[in-house]
N, C-alpha and C positions, 0 to 999 in steps of 0.2 A: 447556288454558288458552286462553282466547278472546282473541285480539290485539287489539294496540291501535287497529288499521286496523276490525275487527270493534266495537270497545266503542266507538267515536267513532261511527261510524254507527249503531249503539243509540242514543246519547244524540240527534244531531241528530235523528232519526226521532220524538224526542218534541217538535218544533218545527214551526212552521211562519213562513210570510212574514210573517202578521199577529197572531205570537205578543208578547206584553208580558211580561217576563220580569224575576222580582225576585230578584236573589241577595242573602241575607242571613248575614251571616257574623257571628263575633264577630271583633271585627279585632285582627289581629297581621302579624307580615310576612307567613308562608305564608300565611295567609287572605286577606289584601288581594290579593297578588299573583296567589292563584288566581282571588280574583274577577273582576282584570282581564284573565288568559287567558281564565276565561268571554265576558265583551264580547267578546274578539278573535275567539273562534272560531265566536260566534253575529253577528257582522258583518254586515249586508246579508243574511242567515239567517233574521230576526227584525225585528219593526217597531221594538222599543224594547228594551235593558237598562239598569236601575238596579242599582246596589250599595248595599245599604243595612246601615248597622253597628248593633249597639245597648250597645256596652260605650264606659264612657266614656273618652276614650284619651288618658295624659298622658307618656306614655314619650316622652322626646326624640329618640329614634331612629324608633320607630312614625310622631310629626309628620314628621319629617323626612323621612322614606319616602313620605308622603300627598306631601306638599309639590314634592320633585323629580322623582317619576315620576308627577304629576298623575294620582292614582288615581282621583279624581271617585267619592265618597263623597258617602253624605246618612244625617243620623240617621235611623234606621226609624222613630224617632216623627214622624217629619215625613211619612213616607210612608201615602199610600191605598193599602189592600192593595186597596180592590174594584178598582182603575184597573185590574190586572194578572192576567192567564190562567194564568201559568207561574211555578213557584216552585222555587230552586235554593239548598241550602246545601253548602258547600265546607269542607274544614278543621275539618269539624266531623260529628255527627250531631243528627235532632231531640231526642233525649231527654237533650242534653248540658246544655241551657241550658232554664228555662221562655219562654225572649223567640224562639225557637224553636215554641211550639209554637202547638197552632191553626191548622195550615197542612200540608193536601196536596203535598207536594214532590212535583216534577216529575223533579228529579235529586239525588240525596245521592251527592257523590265527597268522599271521605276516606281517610287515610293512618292514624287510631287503629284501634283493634283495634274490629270489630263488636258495635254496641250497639242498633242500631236499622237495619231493610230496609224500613222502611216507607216507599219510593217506587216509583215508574213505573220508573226507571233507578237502579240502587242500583251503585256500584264503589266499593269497600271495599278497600286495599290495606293493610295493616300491616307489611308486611316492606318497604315506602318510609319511606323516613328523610322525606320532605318531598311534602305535595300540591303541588310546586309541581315537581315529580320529573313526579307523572302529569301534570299539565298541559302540560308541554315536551315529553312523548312523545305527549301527543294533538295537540299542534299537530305535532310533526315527520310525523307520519301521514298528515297534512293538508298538506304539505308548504307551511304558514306560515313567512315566516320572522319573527322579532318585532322591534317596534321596540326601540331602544333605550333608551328606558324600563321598558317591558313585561320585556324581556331584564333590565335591569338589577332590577326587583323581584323575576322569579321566581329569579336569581341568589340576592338577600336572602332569600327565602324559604328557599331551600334553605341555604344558610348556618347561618341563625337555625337553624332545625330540627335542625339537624343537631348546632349546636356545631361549624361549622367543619369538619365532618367528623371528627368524637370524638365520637359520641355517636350511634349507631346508624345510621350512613349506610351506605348499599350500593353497589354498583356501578352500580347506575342513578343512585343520585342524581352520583355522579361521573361519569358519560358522560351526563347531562343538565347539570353543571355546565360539564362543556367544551364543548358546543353552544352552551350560552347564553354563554359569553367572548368568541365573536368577535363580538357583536350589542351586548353590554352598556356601556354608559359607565360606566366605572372609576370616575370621576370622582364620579357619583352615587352610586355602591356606596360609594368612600372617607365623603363628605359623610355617610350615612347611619350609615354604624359608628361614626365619630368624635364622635358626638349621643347617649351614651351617660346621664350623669346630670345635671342639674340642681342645683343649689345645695340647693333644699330636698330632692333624693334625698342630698345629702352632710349636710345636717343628719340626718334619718333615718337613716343607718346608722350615725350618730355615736351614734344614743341605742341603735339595735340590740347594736352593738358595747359601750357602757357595759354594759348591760343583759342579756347575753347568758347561757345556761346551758348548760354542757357536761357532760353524763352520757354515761358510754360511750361516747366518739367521736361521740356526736350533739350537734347545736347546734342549741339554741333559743331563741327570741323570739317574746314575743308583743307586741303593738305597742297594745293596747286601740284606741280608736275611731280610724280612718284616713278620710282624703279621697280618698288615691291608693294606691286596689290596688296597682297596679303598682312602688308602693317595695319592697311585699312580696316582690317576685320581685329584685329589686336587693341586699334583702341576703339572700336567703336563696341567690344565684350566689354574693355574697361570701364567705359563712359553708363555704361547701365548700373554699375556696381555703386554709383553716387547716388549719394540717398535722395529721394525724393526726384531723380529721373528715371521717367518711363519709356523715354523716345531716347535712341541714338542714332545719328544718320552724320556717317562721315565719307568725303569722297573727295577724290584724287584724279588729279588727269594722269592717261595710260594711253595716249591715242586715243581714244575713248576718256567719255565723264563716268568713273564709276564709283556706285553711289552702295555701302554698304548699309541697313538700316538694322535695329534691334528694336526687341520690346518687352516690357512686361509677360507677354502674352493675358496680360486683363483686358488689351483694349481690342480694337481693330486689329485681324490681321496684318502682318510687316509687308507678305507677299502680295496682298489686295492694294496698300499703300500705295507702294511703290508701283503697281501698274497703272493707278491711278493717276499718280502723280510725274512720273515719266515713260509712260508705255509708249507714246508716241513719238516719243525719240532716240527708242532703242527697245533694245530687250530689257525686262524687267519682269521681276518676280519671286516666290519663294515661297518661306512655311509662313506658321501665323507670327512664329516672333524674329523671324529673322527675314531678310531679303534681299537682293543682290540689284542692280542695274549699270546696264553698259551703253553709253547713251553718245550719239551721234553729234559731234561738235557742232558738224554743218546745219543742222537741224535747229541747237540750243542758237548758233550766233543769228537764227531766223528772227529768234525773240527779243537777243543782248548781239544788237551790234558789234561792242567792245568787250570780248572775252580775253576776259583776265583771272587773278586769284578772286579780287573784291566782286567782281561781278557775278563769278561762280557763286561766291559765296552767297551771296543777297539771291541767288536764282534759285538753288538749293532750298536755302530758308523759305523762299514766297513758295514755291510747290510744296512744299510740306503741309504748312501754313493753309493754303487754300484748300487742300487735303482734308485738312484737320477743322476746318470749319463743315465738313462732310461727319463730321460726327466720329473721328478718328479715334478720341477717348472713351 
């Protein structure tokens, strides 16, 4: 296995002094925070790094994390890609997202299971509960130490990722979380967990909850037309916390059918689920207890004529469902 002192000088050896360098990520905590270990460890390295997002971002905890460890973010639609020579995505791969693609990466480091090598420098680590794990061990290699900011996000990252440490964390990501402790402001860490839901995320779960269907220890909601993805993932954490549910799978039209799923992590993988159960009509995938899909309307009305809320609904359920006669439990 090639070290981490080895894989950091791989990746800087694709830079140079008058390199312009674009990381594009979808942002969440681990993603944000890897991207600003990328700045830090291409510092005076490199002429320029921007970090550029393209998901729209209203999770009160997400702002809140921009906001105190001044992650210096810009929409990717705001940005010229011709300005820039070098291109780097984090926390993710190209073939996860289409706002992703179109673009020779320079570097692809990820912590999901291999889905795409198509870079210059490709490190793919799946058995890390968080990229923000790799990041703190390619900076300790480099013997960085990070500010407390920086500290404090890839702290959050690893967190988030992990569930706290319940939810597929390893011994790296815990001997990178105690590295990053004596660097990190508490303070910013507390501010950012405590920025959890919004008033109109407590309306939304209010209707998830009214509205809710339980088969087999699974809970679901479908939410019809939504503004903010990211309620979707708010109740579909909540929806696991009812006792005796294993399965949570809630989803929302966005342009897309997207489909947030949770789990135990006793049974089946969330990310194998879900590619199972909608990979053909979109992107789909994730860890073992959680997963995401973004699923082609024109595709699903192949199968439901008449797309509607009820119809979703019932189309949702029967994929799952035929899933789950796969041995999902």
């Amino acid at each position: 296995m090639v070290s981490n002192r080895e894989k950091i000088k791989q990746l800087l050896s694709h830079f140079s002094g008058t390199s312009k360098v674009l990381v594009i990520i979808n942002a969440d905590p681990d993603a944000i925070a890897s991207a600003m270990a990328v700045k830090r460890i291409l510092w005076r390295r490199v002429s320029e790094v921007v970090i550029a997002y393209f998901n729209r971002i209203t999770r009160p905890d997400n702002l809140a994390m921009i906001e105190y460890t001044e992650a210096g973010m810009v929409p990717l639609a705001d940005v010229d890609k011709s300005l820039f020579d070098k291109f780097v995505v984090v926390d993710s791969q190209p073939d996860h997202n289409e706002n992703f693609s179109g673009i020779k990466y320079d570097a692809i480091i990820d912590h999901h299971p291999l889905s795409c090598s198509d870079g210059a420098f490709v490190d793919i680590r799946p058995d890390y509960g968080a990229c923000s794990t790799m990041f703190t061990e390619y900076m300790r290699s480099l013997n960085i130490k990070p500010s407390a900011k920086l500290a404090s996000a890839l702290m959050l990252g690893i967190k988030t990722d992990t569930a706290n440490f319940t939810r597929q964390a390893s011994p790296r990501d815990i001997r990178a979380f105690q590295f990053l402790y004596k660097y990190a402001n508490m303070n910013i860490v507390t501010k950012v967990e405590r920025a959890y839901m919004t008033e109109s995320d407590l309306d939304f779960l209010g209707n998830a909850i009214r509205h809710r269907i339980i088969l087999d220890n699974r809970a679901f909601y479908h939410a019809g037309t939504i503004y903010k993805p990211d309620e979707l993932v708010v109740a579909a954490d909540f929806f696991l916390s009812i006792a005796g549910v294993n399965w949570s799978v809630v989803s929302g039209v966005n342009k897309k059918l997207i489909v947030i799923l949770r789990n135990d992590g006793l049974r089946k993988g969330a990310g194998k689920t879900a590619q199972e159960a909608f990979g053909k009509f979109g992107s789909a995938g994730g860890h073992k207890t959680m997963a995401r899909a973004e699923l082609d309307i024109s595709l699903i009305r192949k199968e439901i004529k008449q797309v509607n809320q009820k119809t979703l609904t019932q189309w949702v359920v029967e994929r799952i469902t035929q899933t789950a006669g796969k041995k999902i439990e």
